[in-house]
C-alpha positions as CSV (number, residue, x, y, z in Angstrom):
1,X,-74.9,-90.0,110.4
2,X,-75.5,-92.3,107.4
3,X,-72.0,-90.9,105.8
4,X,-70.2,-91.9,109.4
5,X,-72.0,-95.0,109.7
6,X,-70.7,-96.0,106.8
7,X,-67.7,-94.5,106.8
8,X,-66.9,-96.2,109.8
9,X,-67.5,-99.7,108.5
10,X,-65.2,-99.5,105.6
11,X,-63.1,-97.8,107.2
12,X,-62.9,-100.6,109.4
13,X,-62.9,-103.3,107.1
14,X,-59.6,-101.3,105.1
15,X,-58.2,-100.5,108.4
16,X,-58.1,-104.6,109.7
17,X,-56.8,-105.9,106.3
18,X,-54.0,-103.0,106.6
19,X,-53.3,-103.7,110.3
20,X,-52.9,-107.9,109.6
21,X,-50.9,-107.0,106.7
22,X,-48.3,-105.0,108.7
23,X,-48.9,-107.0,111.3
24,X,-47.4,-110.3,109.6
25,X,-45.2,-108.1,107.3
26,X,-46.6,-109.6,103.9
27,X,-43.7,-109.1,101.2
28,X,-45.3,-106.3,98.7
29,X,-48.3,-105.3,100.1
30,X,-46.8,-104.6,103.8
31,X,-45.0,-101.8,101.3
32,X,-48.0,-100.7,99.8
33,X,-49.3,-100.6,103.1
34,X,-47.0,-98.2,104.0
35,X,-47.3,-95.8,101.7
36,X,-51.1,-95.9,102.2
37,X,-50.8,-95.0,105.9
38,X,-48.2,-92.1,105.1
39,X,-50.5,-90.5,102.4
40,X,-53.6,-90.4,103.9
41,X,-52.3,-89.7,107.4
42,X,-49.8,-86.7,106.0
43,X,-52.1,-85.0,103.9
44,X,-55.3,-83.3,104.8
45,X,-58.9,-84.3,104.6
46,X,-60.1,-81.8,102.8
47,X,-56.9,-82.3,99.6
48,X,-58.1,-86.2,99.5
49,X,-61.9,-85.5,99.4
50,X,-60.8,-82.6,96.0
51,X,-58.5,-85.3,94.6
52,X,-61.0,-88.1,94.8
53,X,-64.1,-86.2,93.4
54,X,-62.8,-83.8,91.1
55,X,-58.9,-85.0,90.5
56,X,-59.2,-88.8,89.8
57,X,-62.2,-88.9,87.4
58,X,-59.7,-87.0,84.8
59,X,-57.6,-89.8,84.8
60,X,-60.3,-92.3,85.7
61,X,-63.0,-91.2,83.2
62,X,-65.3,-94.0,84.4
63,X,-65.5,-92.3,88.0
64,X,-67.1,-89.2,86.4
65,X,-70.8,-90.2,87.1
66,X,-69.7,-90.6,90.8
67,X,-71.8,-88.8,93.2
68,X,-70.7,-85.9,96.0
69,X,-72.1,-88.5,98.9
70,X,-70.2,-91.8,97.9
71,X,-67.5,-89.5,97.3
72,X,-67.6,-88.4,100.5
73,X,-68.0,-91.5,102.2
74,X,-64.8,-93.2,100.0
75,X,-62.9,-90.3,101.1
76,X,-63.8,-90.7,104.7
77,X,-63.3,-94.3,104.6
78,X,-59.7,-93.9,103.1
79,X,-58.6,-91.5,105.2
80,X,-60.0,-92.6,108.6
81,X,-58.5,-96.3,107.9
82,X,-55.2,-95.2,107.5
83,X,-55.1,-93.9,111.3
84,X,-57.5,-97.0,112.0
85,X,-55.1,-99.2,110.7
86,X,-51.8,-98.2,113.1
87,X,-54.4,-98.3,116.3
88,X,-55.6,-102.1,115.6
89,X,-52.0,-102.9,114.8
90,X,-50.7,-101.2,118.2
91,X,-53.1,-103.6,120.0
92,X,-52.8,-106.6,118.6
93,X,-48.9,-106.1,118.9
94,X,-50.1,-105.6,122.4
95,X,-51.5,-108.9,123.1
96,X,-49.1,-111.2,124.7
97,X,-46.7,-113.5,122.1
98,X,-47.5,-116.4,123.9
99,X,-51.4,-116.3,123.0
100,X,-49.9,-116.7,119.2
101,X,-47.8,-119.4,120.2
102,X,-50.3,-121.4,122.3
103,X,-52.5,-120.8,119.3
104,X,-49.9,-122.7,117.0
105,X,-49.2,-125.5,119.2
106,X,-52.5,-126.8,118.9
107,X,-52.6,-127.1,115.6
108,X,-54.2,-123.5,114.6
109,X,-52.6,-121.4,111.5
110,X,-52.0,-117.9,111.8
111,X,-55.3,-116.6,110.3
112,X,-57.1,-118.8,113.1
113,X,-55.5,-117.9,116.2
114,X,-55.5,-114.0,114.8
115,X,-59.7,-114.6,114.1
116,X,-60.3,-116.3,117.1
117,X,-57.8,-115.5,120.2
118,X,-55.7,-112.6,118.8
119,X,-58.4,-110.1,117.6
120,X,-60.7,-110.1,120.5
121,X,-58.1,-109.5,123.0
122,X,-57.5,-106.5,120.4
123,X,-60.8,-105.0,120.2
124,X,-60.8,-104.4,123.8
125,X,-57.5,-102.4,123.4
126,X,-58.7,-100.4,120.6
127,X,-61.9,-100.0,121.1
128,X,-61.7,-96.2,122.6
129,X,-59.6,-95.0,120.2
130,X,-61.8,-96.8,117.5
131,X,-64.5,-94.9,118.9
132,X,-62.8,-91.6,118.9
133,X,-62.0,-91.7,115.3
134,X,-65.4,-92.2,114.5
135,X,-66.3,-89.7,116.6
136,X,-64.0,-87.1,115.0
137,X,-65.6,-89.0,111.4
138,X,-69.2,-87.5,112.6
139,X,-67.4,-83.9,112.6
140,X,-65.6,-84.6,109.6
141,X,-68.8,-85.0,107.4
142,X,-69.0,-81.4,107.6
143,X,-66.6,-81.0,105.1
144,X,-68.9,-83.2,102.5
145,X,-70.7,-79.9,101.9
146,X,-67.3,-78.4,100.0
147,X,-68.3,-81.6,97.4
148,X,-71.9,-80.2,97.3
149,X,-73.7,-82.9,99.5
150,X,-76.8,-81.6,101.1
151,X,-75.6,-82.4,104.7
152,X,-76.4,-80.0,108.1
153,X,-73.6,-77.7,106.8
154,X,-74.7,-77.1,103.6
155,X,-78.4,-76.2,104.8
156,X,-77.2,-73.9,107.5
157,X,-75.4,-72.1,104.7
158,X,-78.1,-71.8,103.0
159,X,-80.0,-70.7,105.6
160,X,-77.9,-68.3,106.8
161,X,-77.4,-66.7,103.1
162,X,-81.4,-66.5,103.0
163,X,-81.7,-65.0,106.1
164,X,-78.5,-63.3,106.8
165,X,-79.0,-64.8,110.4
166,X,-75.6,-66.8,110.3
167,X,-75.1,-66.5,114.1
168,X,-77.9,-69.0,114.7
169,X,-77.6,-70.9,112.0
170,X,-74.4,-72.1,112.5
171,X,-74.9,-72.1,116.7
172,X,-77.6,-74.7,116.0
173,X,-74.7,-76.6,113.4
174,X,-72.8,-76.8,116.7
175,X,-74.9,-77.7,119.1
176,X,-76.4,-80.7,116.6
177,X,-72.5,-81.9,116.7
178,X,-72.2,-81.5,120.5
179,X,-74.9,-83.6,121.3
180,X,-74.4,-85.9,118.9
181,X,-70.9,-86.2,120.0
182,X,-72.1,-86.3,124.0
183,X,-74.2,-89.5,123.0
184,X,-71.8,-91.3,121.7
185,X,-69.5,-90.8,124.1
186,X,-71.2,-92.5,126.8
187,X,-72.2,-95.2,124.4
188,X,-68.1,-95.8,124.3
189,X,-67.8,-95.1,128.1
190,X,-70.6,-97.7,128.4
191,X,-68.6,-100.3,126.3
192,X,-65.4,-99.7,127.6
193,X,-66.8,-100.6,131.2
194,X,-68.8,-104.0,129.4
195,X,-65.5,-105.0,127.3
196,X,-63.6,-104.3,130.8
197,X,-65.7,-106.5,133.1
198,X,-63.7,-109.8,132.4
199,X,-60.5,-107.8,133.6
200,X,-61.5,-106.1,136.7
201,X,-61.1,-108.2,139.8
């Protein structure tokens, strides 16, 4: 949980700037942008966490002494922001042109009415597939155990070696992530129905 959790959060911080970016079409980095979205969304999870923790600190020498989790969690971030990113862009393309405009005729800049009237007409919009992709970041953290964090997986392997009882090791895995996952998803059902309120006559 503490990997997702934060995952999530920088995730979301990279996934806003990217979306903004696009979003206005900023000469250079709406490029860069690009390319960021394509990379991590075409290649899979699993290749980016390798390439961060044991690829980059070849050429990087300084990022040898980084650890398995805040590899992990960079890795999560990165990837989960790219897809992040083309959500909050979809809906705050989906918010009406005129908002932006009304915003500008009274004497707001662009960063204003996108802080203060564009983005929380957003949230609403994206919030369940915000949601989702954390959820499927939970799942995700199993693979942290390939960098050698000490996370469920990992302990059920162990386990299971000890104990050759891998059935029920990895049935209790599961049924961690299932209700894990079943919580959250009525804490999204619950704020989709709260963020919906001012919308249902």
């Amino acid at each position: 949980m503490q990997m997702a959790l934060l995952g999530f959060v920088f995730a979301l911080i990279i996934a806003l700037c990217v979306a903004v970016i696009r979003v206005f079409s900023v000469p250079v980095l709406n490029q860069v942008s690009i390319v960021f979205i394509s990379f991590f969304r075409g290649t899979p999870l699993l290749v980016q966490l390798f390439l961060l923790y044991y690829g980059l600190p070849q050429l990087m020498p300084w990022l040898v002494g980084m650890d398995a989790f805040t590899a992990a969690v960079i890795g999560l971030s990165l990837h989960f922001s790219a897809y992040m990113a083309e959500s909050i862009r979809a809906a705050i393309l989906g918010v009406d042109r005129s908002q932006m405009e009304a915003s500008l005729s009274i004497g707001m800049t662009k960063l204003q009415a996108m802080r203060r009237i564009i983005l929380p007409q957003a949230a609403r919009v994206a919030s369940p597939s915000l949601m989702n992709y954390f959820i499927d970041m939970i799942k995700s953290t199993s693979l942290a155990f390939t960098l050698g964090v000490a996370e469920i997986m990992s302990k059920a392997q162990m386990e299971a070696s000890s104990s050759f009882k891998f059935f029920e090791s990895f049935v209790a895995v599961a049924i961690v992530y299932w209700l894990v996952v079943v919580i959250f998803t009525q804490l999204q059902h619950r704020l989709e129905i709260h963020l919906n309120r001012a919308y249902i006559k």
